[in-house]
C-alpha positions in Angstrom: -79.2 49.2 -0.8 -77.3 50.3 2.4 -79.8 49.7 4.3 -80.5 46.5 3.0 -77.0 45.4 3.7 -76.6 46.5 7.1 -80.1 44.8 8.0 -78.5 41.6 6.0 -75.3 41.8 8.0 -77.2 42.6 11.6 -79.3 39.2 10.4 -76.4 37.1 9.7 -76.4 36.2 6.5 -73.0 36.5 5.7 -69.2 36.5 5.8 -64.6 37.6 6.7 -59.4 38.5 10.1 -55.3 36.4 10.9 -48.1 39.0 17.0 -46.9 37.1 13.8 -49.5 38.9 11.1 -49.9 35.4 9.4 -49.8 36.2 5.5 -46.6 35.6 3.4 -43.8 36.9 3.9 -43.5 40.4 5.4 -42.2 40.9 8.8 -43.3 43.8 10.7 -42.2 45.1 14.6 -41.7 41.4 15.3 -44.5 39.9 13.8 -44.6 38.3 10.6 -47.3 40.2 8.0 -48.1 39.5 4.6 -48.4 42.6 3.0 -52.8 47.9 -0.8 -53.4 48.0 -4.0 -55.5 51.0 -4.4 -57.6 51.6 -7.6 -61.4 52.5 -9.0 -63.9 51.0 -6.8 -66.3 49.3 -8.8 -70.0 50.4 -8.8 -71.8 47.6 -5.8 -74.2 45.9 -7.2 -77.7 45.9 -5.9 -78.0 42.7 -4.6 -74.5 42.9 -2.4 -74.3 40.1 -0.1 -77.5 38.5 -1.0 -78.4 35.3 -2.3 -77.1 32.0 -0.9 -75.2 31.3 1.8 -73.1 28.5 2.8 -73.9 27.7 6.6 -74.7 24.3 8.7 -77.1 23.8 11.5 -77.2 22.2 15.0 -73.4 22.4 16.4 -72.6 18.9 18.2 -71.3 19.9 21.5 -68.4 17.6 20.9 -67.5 16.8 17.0 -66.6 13.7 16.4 -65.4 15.3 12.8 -65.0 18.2 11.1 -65.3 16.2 7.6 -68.6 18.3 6.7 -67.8 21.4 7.5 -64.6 21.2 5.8 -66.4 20.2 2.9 -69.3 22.7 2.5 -66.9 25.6 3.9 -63.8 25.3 1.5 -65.2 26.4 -1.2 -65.9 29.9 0.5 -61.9 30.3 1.3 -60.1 31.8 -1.4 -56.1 32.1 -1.8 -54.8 35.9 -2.1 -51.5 36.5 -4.0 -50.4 40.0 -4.3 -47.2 41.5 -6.1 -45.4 44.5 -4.6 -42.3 47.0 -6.0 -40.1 46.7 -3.2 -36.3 48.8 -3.1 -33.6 46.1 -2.7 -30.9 46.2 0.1 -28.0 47.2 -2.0 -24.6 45.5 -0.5 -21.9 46.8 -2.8 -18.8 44.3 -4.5 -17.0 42.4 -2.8 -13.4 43.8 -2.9 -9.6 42.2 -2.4 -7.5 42.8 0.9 -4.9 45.0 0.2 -4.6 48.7 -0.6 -6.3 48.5 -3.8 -9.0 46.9 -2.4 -9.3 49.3 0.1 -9.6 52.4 -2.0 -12.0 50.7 -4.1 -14.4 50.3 -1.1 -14.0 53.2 0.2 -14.7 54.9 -3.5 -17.9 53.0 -3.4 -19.1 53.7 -0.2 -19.1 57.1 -1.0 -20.5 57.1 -4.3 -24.3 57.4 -4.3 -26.3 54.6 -5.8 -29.8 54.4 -7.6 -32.0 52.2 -5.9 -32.5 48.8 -7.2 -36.5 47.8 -7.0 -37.2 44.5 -7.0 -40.7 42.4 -7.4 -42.0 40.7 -4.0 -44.7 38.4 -3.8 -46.7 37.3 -0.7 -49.6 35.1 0.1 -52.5 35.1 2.5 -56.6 34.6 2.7 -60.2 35.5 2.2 -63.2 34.7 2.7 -65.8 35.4 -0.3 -68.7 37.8 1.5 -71.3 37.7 -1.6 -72.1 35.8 -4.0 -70.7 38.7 -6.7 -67.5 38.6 -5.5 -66.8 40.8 -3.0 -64.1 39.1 -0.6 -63.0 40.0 3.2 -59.4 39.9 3.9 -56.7 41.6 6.3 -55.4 44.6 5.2 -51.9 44.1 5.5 -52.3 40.7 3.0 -53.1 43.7 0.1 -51.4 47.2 1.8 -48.7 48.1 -1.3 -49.3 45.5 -3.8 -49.3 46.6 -7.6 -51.0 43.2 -8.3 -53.7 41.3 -6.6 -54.7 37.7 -7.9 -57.3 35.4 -6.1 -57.5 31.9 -6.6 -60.9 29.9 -5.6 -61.3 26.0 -4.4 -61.8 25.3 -7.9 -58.6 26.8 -8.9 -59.8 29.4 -11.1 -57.7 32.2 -10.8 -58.8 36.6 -10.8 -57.4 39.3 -10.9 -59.1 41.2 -8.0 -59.4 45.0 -7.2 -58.6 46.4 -3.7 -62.0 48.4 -3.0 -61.7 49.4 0.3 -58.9 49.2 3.2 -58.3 50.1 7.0 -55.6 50.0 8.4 -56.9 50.7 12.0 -58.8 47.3 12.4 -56.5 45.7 9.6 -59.6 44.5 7.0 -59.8 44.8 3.2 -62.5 44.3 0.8 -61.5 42.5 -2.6 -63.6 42.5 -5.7 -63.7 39.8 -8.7 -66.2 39.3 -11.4 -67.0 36.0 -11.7 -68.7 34.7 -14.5 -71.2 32.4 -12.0 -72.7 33.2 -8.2 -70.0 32.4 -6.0 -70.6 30.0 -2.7 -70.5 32.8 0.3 -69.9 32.6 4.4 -72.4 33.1 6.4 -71.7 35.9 9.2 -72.3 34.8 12.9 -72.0 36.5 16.0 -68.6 37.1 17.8 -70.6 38.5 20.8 -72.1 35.0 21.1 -68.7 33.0 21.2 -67.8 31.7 24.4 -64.3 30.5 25.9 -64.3 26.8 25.2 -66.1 27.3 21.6 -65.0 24.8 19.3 -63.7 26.5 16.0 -62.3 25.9 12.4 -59.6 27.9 10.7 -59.6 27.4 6.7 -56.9 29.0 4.7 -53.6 28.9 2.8 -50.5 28.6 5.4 -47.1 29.0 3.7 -48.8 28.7 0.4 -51.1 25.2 1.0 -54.3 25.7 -0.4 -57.3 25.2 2.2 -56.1 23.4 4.8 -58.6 23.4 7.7 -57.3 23.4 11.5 -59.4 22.8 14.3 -59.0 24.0 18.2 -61.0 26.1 20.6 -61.7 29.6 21.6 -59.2 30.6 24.2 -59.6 33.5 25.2 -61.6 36.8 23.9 -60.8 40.0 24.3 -56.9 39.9 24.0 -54.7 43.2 24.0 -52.0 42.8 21.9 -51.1 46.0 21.0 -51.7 46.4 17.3 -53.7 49.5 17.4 -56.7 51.2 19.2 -59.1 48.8 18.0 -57.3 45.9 19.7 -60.3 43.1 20.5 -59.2 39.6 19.8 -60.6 36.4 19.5 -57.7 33.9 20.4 -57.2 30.3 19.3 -55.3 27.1 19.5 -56.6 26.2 16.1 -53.2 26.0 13.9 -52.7 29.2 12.3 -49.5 30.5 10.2 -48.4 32.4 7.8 -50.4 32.5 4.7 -53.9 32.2 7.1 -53.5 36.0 7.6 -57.3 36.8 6.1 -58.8 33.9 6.3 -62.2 32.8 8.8 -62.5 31.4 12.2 -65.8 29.4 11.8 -68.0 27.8 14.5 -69.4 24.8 14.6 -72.6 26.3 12.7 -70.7 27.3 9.4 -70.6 31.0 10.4 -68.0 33.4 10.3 -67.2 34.2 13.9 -63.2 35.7 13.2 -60.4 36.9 11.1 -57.4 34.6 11.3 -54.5 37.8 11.7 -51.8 36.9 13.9 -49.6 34.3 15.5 -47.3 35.2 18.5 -43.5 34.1 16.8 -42.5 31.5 18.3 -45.4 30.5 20.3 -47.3 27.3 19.9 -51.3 26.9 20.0 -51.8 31.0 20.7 -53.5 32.7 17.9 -55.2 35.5 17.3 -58.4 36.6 14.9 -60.4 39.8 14.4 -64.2 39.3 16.2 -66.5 39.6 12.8 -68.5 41.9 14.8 -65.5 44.3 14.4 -65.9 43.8 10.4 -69.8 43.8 9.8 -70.6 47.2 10.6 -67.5 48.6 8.9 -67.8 46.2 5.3 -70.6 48.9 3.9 -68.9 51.9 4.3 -65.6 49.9 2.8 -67.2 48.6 -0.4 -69.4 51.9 -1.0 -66.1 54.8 0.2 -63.2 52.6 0.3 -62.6 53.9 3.8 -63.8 53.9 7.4 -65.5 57.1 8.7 -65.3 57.4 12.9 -65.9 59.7 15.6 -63.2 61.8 17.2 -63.0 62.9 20.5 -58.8 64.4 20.2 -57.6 62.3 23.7 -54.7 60.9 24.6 -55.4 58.5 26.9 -53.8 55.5 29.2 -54.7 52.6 31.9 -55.0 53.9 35.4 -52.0 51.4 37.2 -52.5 50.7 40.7 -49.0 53.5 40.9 -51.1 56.3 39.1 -54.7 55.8 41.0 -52.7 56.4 43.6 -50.4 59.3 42.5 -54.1 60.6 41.3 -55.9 59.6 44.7 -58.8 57.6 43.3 -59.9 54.7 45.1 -60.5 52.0 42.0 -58.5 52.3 38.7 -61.2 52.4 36.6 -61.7 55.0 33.9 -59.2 55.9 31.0 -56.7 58.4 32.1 -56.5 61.7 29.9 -52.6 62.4 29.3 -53.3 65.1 26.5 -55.6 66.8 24.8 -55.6 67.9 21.0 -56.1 71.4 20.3 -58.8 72.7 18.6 -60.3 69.1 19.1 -63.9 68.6 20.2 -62.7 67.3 23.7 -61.1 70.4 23.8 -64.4 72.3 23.2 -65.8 70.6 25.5 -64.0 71.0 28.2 -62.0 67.5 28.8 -58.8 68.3 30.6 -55.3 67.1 30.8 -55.9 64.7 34.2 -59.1 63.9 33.8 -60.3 60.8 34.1 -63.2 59.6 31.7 -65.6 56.8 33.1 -68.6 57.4 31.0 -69.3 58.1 27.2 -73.0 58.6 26.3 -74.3 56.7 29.2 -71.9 53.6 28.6 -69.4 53.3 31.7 -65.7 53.1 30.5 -63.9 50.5 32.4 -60.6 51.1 31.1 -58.7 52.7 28.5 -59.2 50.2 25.6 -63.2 50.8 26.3 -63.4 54.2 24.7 -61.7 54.1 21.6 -64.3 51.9 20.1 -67.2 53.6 21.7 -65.9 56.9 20.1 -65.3 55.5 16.5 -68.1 54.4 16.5 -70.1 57.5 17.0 -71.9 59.3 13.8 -69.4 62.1 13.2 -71.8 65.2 14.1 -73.4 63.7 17.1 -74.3 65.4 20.7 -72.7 63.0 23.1 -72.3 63.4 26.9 -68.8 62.1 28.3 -68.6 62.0 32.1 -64.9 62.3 33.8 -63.7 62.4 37.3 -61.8 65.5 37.8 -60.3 66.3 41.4 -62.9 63.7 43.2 -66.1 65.3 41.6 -68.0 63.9 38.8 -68.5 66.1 35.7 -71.0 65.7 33.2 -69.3 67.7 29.3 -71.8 67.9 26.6 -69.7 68.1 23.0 -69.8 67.0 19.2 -68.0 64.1 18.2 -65.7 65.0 15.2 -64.8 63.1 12.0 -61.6 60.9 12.8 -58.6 61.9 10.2 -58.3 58.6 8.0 -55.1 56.7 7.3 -54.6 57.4 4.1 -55.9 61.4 4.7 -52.3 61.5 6.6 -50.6 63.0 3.8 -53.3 65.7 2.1 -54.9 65.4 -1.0 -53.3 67.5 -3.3 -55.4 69.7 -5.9 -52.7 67.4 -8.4 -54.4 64.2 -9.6 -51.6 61.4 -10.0 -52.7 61.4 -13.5 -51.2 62.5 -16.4 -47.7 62.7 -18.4 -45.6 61.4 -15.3 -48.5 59.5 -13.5 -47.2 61.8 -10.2 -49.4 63.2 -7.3 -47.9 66.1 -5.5 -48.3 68.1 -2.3 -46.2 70.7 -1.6 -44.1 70.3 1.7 -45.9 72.2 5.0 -45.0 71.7 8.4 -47.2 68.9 9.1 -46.1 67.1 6.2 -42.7 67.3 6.7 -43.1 66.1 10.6 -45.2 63.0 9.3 -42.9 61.9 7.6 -39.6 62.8 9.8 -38.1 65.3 7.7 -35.8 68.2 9.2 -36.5 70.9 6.8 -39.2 71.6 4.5 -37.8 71.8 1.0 -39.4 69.9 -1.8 -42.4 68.9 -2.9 -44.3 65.4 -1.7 -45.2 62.8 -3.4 -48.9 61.7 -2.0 -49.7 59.4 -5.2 -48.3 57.0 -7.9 -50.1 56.1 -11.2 -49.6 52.2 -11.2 -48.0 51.8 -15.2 -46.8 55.3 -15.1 -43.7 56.6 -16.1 -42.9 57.8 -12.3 -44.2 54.4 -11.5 -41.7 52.6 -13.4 -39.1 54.7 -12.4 -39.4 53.5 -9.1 -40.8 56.6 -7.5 -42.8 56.1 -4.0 -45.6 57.7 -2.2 -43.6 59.4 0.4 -40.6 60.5 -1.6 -40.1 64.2 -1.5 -38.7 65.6 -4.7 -35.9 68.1 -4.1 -34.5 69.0 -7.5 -35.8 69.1 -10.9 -33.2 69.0 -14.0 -30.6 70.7 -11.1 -33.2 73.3 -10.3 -34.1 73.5 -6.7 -38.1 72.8 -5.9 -40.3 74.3 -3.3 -43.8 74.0 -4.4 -45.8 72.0 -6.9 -45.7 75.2 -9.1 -42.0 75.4 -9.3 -42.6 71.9 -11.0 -45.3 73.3 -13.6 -43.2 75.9 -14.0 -39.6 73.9 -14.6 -41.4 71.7 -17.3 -42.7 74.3 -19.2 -39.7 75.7 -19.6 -37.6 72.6 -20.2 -36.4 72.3 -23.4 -37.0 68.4 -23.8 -40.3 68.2 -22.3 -39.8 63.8 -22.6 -37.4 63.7 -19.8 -36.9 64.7 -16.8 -34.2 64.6 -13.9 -35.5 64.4 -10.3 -33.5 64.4 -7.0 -35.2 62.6 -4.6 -35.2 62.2 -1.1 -36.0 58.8 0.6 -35.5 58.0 4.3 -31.9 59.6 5.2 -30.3 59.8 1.5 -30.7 61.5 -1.9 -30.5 60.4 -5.4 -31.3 61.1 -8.6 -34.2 59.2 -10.8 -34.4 60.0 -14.7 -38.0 59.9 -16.0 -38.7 59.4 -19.4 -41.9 59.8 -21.5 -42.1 56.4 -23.9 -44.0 56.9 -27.8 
C-alpha cells in the first residue's frame, strides 16, 4: 500500500503549508502561530489517496479570472479549529494605597498560587489529501490542542484525530470519517514553479471561511529561519492568520505550497511550504505518526566572506563544520571540527542550508560518501548515516504508559532530561505524557512538569511514586508538588466514582 502511495504521490495525484505562522491566535518568537493533539492513529485504509481528484487543465498564461478555480477548489479547503488547556497569567487583586494596602500586596506576592488553566481556541487550514479523509495541515495549527474540529465547504463539521506531526518541517496529518468520498487536491510539482507563477491561496483568515487570494510566486527558496528544513515558496497572494495550513494552488488546480507564515507587519510577502517538502514525508506520517531522517551529528554554518578568509579558502562555498557530536556517525567517520563539507553522496553542497535536507533524507543505515575540505586538500570519509532523534523522542519514553488510575506518564529525572528542559538539579520525576480525560489531565498537569513531592514525601524516581501509593492510606487522592518553569506548587489529584 506504501508503495502504491508513494508512486501515487511521485505521479501527482494529490494534495497540502502557511514570520507571522498565519493560524489563530498564537504568537511565537515574533511571528504569529496558530497552535498537537496526539492520540491512536487510525488503521490507513487501502485505497489512501486514491480515487478522484479535483484538478483543472491548460493554465492561461494570464487569467482573466479565477471564478473556476475558486469554484472547483473550495470544496477541498477545510476550516481547522482546535481547543487547547492553557495556564492563565495570574495578576493578583487590586489593592488600596495606604499601609494596609501595602501589607496586603506584599502578603500576596509572597503567597504561592495554583495555576489557573484556562480553555484557548485557535483557527487555521487544510487541505483534504484523500478522498477518506485524511487532511494536510501545519503542525503548529494542531501542536497542544485537546480538541480538533474540522469544518468542510458544506459546513459539516468532525471531529478529527491528529495522526501524525513534525515539528521540523511544520506539517500535520488529520483524519475524519466521513460518511461519503470527499473532493481531494491534486498534488503538483514545487520543483516546476517558477518566479512569476501565478497562484491561489484558499483558506480561513481570522476565521472567514474560504476566501481565495490571488498573487504570484515571488521568490523560492527563502531562508527565514524557522528550522533546518527552511525552503520557501514566497507570495504576494494575501495570506493571514487563520491561512496557516491551507494550499498555494497554480493555475492547473494542483497543490504547489503550504500557506505558513506572514512577515508581521509586512505587506504582499508571504511564505508557504514547497509540497515537494510534504509528499515524501505524508506516508511515513499517516502510517508512524512521525518522520524518520538520516543523521550525520554536525554542527554546521555559512562560510562569510570574514571566515573563508580567516579559513584561507578561495570561494565560500561548502558548510562550515563548527562541532561535532560525539559518538555520532560524522564522528566515526572521521569529519572534523573545521572542516568544510562540499559534497554528500556525489551531490555538491553549496552552502550550509544544502546539507541538512540531503542528510534527512538519507535511509537511516545507508553507506554514504561525504567529501570536506580540510587544510586545502580534498578528503573523501566513507560512514553510515544514523537515525535522526525525533521531536517528540526529546524527552524518553518511559517504561510507564500514561495510562491508568492518574492517566500520568513518568520518566525519572537523568542528566539529559533535566538539561532539556533547563533544570539546575535533578530531583523529581518527569512527566513525558498526559492521558487526555484523566484525572492528572484535569488537574492541570503538563508534559514537562517535573513532580517533586508526593503527599510531602520527597521523589527521586518513578519507583519512589509506586512505592508512596501503595503505602498511602487513601489510595483516591493524592498531593503532588510540582515544578513548572522557575516556581513550585502544589496540585491535589483526586480519583472520581
Amino acid at each position: 500500500m506504501i508503495a502504491k502511495l508513494k508512486e501515487n504521490l511521485n505521479n501527482k495525484r494529490y494534495g497540502v503549508k502557511g514570520l507571522i505562522a498565519v493560524g489563530l491566535p498564537f504568537l511565537v518568537a515574533g511571528l504569529l502561530m496558530a497552535s498537537g493533539l496526539n492520540w491512536t492513529k487510525p488503521s490507513v485504509a487501502e485505497d489512501l489517496m486514491s480515487g478522484p481528484h479535483v484538478s483543472t487543465t491548460s493554465p492561461p498564461a494570464m487569467p482573466s479570472s479565477f471564478a473556476e478555480l475558486a469554484d472547483k477548489l473550495s470544496p477541498t479547503v477545510v476550516n481547522v479549529k482546535v481547543t487547547k488547556i492553557e495556564k492563565a497569567d495570574f495578576h493578583g487583586p487590586q489593592f488600596p494605597e495606604g499601609n494596609f494596602g501595602e501589607f496586603f500586596e506584599r502578603f500576596f506576592k509572597e503567597m504561592p498560587r495554583m495555576p489557573e488553566n484556562h480553555r484557548t481556541q485557535g483557527a487555521g487550514s487544510g487541505v483534504i489529501i484523500s478522498e477518506d479523509g485524511y487532511i494536510l495541515t501545519n503542525n503548529h495549527v494542531v501542536e497542544g490542542a485537546k480538541e480538533v474540529t474540522v469544518t468542510l465547504a458544506d459546513k459539516k463539521e468532525y471531529g478529527a484525530q491528529v495522526v501524525g506531526r513534525d515539528p521540523k518541517t511544520d506539517l500535520a496529518v488529520l483524519k475524519i470519517e466521513a460518511k461519503k468520498p470527499l473532493p481531494a487536491a491534486a498534488m503538483g510539482d514545487s520543483e516546476h514553479l517558477r518566479v512569476g507563477d501565478w497562484v491561489v491561496a484558499i483558506g480561513n483568515p481570522f476565521g472567514l471561511s474560504h476566501t481565495v487570494t490571488s498573487g504570484i510566486v515571488s521568490a523560492k527558496g527563502r531562508v527565514i529561519g524557522a528550522g533546518p528544513y527552511d525552503d520557501f515558496i514566497q507570495t504576494d497572494a494575501s495570506i493571514n492568520p487563520g491561512n496557516s495550513g491551507g494550499p498555494l494552488f497554480n493555475m492547473s488546480g494542483e497543490v504547489v505550497g503550504i500557506n505558513t507564515a506572514i512577515i508581521p507587519y509586512g505587506q504582499g510577502i508571504g511564505f508557504a511550504i514547497p509540497v515537494n517538502t510534504a509528499k515524501p514525508l505524508i506516508p511515513q506520517l499517516v502510517t508512524k505518526g512521525e518522520v524518520t531522517r538520516g543523521y550525520l551529528g554536525v554542527s554546521i554554518q555559512t562560510i562569510t566572506p570574514d571566515l573563508a578568509k580567516a579559513l584561507k579558502v578561495k570561494d565560500h562555498e561548502g558548510a562550515l563544520v563548527a562541532d561535532v557530536i560525539s559518538g555520532s556517525p560524522a564522528e566515526k567517520g572521521g569529519i572534523e571540527r573545521g572542516d568544510i563539507i562540499i559534497a554528500y553522496d556525489g551531490k555538491a553542497v553549496k552552502d550550509s542550508h544544502d546539507l541538512p535536507p540531503m542528510v534527512a533524507a538519507t535511509p537511516v543505515d545507508e553507506e554514504v560518501t561525504v567529501t570536506v575540505l580540510r587544510d586545502g586538500k580534498e578528503h573523501k570519509l566513507p560512514m553510515k548515516v544514523g537515525k535522526l532523534p525525533s521531536e517528540e523522542a526529546k524527552i524518553e519514553k518511559s517504561v510507564q504508559p500514561a495510562k491508568g488510575k492518574w492517566g500520568l506518564q513518568l520518566h525519572d529525572l537523568n542528566p539529559q532530561i533535566a538539561h532539556q528542559l533547563g533544570l539546575k538539579d535533578e530531583q523529581g520525576v518527569v512527566v513525558v505524557g498526559v492521558e487526555p480525560g484523566s484525572p492528572a489531565d484535569e488537574a492541570g498537569i503538563q508534559q514537562g512538569d517535573v513532580i517533586v513531592e508526593m503527599d510531602r514525601h520527597s521523589v527521586h524516581s518513578v519507583n519512589d511514586i509506586k512505592e508512596n501509593i501503595d503505602k498511602s492510606k487513601d489510595k483516591d487522592h493524592v498531593l503532588l508538588l510540582v515544578q513548572r518553569d522557575n516556581g513550585t506548587f502544589y496540585i491535589p489529584l483526586e480519583q472520581q466514582g
